[in-house]
C-alpha positions in Angstrom: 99.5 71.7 52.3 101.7 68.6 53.0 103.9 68.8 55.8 106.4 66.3 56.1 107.4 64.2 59.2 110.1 66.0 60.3 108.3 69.4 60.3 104.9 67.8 62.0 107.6 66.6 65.1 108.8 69.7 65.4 105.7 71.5 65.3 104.3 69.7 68.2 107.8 70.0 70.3 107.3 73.5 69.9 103.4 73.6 70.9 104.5 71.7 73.7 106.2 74.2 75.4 109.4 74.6 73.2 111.1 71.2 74.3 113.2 70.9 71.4 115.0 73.9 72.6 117.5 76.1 71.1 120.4 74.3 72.4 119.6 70.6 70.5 122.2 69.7 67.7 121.0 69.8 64.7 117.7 72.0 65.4 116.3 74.5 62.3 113.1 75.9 63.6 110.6 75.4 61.0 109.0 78.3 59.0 105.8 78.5 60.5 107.4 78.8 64.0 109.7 81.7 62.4 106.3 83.2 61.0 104.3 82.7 64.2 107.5 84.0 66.4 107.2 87.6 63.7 103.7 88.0 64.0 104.2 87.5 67.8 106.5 90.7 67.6 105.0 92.7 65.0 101.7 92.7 67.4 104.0 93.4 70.6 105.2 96.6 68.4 102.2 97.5 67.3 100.4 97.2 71.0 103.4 99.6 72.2 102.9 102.3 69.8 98.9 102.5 70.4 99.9 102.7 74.0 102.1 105.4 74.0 100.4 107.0 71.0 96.5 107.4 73.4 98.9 108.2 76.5 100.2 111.0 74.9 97.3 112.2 73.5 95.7 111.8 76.7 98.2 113.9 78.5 98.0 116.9 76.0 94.0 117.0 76.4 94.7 116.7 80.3 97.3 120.1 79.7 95.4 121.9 77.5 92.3 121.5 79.7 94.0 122.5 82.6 96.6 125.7 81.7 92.9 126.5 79.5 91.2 126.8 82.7 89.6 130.7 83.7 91.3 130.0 87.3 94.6 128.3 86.3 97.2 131.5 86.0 96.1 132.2 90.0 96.0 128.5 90.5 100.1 128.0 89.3 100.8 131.0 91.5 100.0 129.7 94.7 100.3 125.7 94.1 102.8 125.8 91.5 105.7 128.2 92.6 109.1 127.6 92.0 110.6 129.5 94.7 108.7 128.3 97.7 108.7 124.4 96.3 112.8 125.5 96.7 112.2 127.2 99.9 110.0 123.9 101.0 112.3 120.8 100.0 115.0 120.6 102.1 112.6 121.3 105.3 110.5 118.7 104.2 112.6 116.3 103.6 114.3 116.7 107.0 110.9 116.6 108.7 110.4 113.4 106.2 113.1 111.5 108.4 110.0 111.4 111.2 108.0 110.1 109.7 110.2 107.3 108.1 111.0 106.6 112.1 107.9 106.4 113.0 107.0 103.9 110.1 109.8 101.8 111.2 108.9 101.8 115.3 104.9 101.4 114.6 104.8 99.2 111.7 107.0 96.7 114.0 104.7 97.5 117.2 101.7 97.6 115.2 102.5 93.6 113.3 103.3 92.3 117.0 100.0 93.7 119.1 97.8 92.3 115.9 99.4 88.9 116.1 98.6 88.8 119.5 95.1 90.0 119.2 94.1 87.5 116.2 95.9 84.8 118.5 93.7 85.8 121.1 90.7 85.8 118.6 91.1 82.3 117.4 91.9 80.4 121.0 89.9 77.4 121.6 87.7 76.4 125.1 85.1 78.1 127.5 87.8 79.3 129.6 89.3 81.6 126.7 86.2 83.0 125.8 86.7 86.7 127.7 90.0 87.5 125.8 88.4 86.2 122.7 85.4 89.2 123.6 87.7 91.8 124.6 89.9 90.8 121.3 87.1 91.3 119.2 85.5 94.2 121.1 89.2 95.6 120.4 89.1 94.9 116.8 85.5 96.7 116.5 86.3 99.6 118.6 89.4 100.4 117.0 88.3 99.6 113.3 85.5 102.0 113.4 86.4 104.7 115.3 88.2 107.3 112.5 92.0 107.6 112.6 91.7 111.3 112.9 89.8 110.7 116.1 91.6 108.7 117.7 94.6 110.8 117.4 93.3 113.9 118.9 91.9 112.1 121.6 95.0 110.6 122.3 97.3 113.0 121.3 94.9 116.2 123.1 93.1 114.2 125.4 96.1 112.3 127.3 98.3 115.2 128.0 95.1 116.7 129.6 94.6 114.4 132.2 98.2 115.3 133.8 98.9 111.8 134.9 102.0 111.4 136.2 105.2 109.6 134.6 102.9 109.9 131.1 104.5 111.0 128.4 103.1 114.3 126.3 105.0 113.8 123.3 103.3 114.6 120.3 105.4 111.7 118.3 105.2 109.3 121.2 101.4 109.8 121.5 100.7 110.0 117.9 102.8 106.8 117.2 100.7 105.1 119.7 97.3 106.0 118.7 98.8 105.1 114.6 99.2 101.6 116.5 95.8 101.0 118.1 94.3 101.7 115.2 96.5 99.7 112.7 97.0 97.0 115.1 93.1 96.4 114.7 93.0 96.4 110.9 96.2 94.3 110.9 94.9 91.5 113.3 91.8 90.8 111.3 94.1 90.4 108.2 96.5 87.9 110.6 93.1 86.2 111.8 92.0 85.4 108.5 95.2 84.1 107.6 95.0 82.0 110.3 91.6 80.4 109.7 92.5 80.1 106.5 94.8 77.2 107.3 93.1 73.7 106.9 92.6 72.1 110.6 94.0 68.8 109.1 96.9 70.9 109.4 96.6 71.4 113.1 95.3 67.3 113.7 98.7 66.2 111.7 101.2 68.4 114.5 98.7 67.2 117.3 99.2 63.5 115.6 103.0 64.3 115.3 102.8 64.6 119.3 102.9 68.7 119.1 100.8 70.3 121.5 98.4 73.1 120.6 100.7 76.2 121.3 103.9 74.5 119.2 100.9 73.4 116.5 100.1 76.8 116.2 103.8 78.5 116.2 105.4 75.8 114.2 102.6 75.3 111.5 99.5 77.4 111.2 101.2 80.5 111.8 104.2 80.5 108.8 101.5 79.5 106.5 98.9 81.9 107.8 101.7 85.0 107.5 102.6 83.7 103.7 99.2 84.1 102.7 98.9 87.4 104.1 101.9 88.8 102.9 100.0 91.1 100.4 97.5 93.1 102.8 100.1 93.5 105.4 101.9 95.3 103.1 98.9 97.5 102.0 98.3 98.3 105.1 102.4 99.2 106.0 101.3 101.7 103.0 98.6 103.1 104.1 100.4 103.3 107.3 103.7 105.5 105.9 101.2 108.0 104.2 99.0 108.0 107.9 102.1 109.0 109.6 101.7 112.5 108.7 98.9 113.0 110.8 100.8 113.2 113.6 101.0 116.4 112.9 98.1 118.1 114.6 99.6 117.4 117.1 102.8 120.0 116.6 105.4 117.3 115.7 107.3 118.7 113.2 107.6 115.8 110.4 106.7 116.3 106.2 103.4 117.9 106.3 104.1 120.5 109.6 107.4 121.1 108.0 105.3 122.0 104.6 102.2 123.8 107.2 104.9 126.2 108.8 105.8 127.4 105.5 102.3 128.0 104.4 101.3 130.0 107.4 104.1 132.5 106.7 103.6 132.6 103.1 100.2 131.8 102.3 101.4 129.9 99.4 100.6 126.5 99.2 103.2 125.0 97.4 104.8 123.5 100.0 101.7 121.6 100.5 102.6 120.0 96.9 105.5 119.5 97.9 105.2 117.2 100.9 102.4 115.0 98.3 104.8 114.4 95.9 107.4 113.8 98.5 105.0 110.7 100.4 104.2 110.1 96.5 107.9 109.2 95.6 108.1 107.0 99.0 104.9 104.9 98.5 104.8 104.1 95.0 108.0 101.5 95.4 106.6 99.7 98.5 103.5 99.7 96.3 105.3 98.0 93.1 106.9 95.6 95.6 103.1 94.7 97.0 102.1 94.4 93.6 105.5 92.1 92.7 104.9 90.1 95.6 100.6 89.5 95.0 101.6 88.4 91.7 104.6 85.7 92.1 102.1 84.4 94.7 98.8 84.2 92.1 101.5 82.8 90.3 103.0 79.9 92.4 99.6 79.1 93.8 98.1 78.6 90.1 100.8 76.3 89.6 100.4 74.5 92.7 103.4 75.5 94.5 104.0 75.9 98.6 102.7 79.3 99.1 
């Protein structure tokens, strides 16, 4: 096939990234960039329908499975109940309002005491080195002791020892332990932002006459907090669904709102209930993590300042 002059000039604008742009005078796309451009859509179509076509299918065999199921008619009566998931809402959602409060309070306690623990972890000279070990003895401690643990002792164990001018809150001491333990995950996560910084970073503020505290506030730290961006918000998630622990200890937020119900009832829909309640409050913070993970992949792929 002969292609003239004009078409082969065209053809390459338009391989090259579409510089010859819809807004030139005079431009006529050529018919192969029409044809590519329809084929281009007819697959977009075509990818859309197989998609929704295997999703549906897959949720009728996931129906007809479970409503098929020897056990599913007692099953819908005590998960699935209309009248208690009405009885259930409105309670839940008013003991929801704690634990959005205590999101707020500890995700801001629980940022600050891990910045301060991975600063501590990454100080330099001999004369540091016992706040770098009680840092990391911190950071272990805290990291593998279980959540659930760690709130019962705190939350059982404090109010126990009848110290004086010490709170025995449940939602004071159940925020608190939420923050020992997140503050230890957290600081890791700032740490290895830190060290991920190149030292020549460090040497041109020290050359630039900044000494080692302004070096590390001024410069290592905004770039160590951009990279991070992503797991801190994974853990702020896993954080806002943690909060409803606090319950064990008789604060009445989502899931004791949802328990108190079930212990009169003995219907667990409430139970459902407070899931799809923490459901419909995590999945935007996790599309925004997701959002935010990807324009960063993105701008780092193409060089950019993270």
């Amino acid at each position: 096939m002969t292609v003239t002059k004009e078409e082969s000039g065209q053809e390459g604008a338009d391989d090259n990234g579409g510089m010859s742009g819809a807004g030139d005078d005079g431009y006529v796309p050529s018919q192969r960039r029409l044809d590519r451009e329809r084929h281009k859509r007819a697959r977009a179509r075509r990818a859309t329908a197989v998609a929704a076509l295997s999703t549906l299918v897959t949720g009728v065999v996931l129906y007809l499975v479970v409503v098929n199921a020897p056990g599913w008619p007692r099953t819908k009566e005590t998960f699935f109940d209309g009248e208690y998931a009405r009885e259930a809402f409105p309670k839940v959602l008013e003991g929801l309002w704690l634990n959005i409060r205590l999101l707020l309070v500890c995700g801001v306690c629980v940022l600050v005491l891990g910045m301060l623990i991975a600063v501590a972890r990454t100080l330099r000279g001999p004369v540091f080195f016992p706040l770098r070990v009680l840092a990391a003895a911190y950071t272990d401690f805290f990291r593998g002791l279980p959540l659930i643990i760690n709130l019962m002792i705190v939350v059982l164990g404090v109010p126990a020892l009848r110290l004086q001018g010490v709170t025995v809150d449940p939602v004071l001491l159940g925020g608190t332990a939420l923050t020992l333990t997140y503050s230890a995950y957290v600081a890791e996560v700032f740490r290895a932002g830190i060290e991920s910084v190149h030292p020549s970073q460090r040497a041109a503020a020290r050359s630039l006459g900044l000494t080692n505290r302004q070096a590390l506030r001024h410069v290592v730290l905004p770039q160590a907090v951009r990279r991070q961006v992503p797991p801190l918000l994974n853990d702020l998630v896993s954080l806002q669904k943690d909060t409803g622990l606090v319950s064990i200890g008789g604060a009445v937020d989502a899931v004791r709102a949802a328990d108190i119900i079930v212990g009169r009832s003995l219907n667990y829909t409430p139970y459902i209930v407070a899931g799809l309640v923490f459901v419909a409050l995590t999945i935007p913070m996790t599309r925004f993590t997701d959002w935010v993970t990807a324009r960063m992949d993105r701008r780092r792929a193409q060089g950019g300042a993270l």
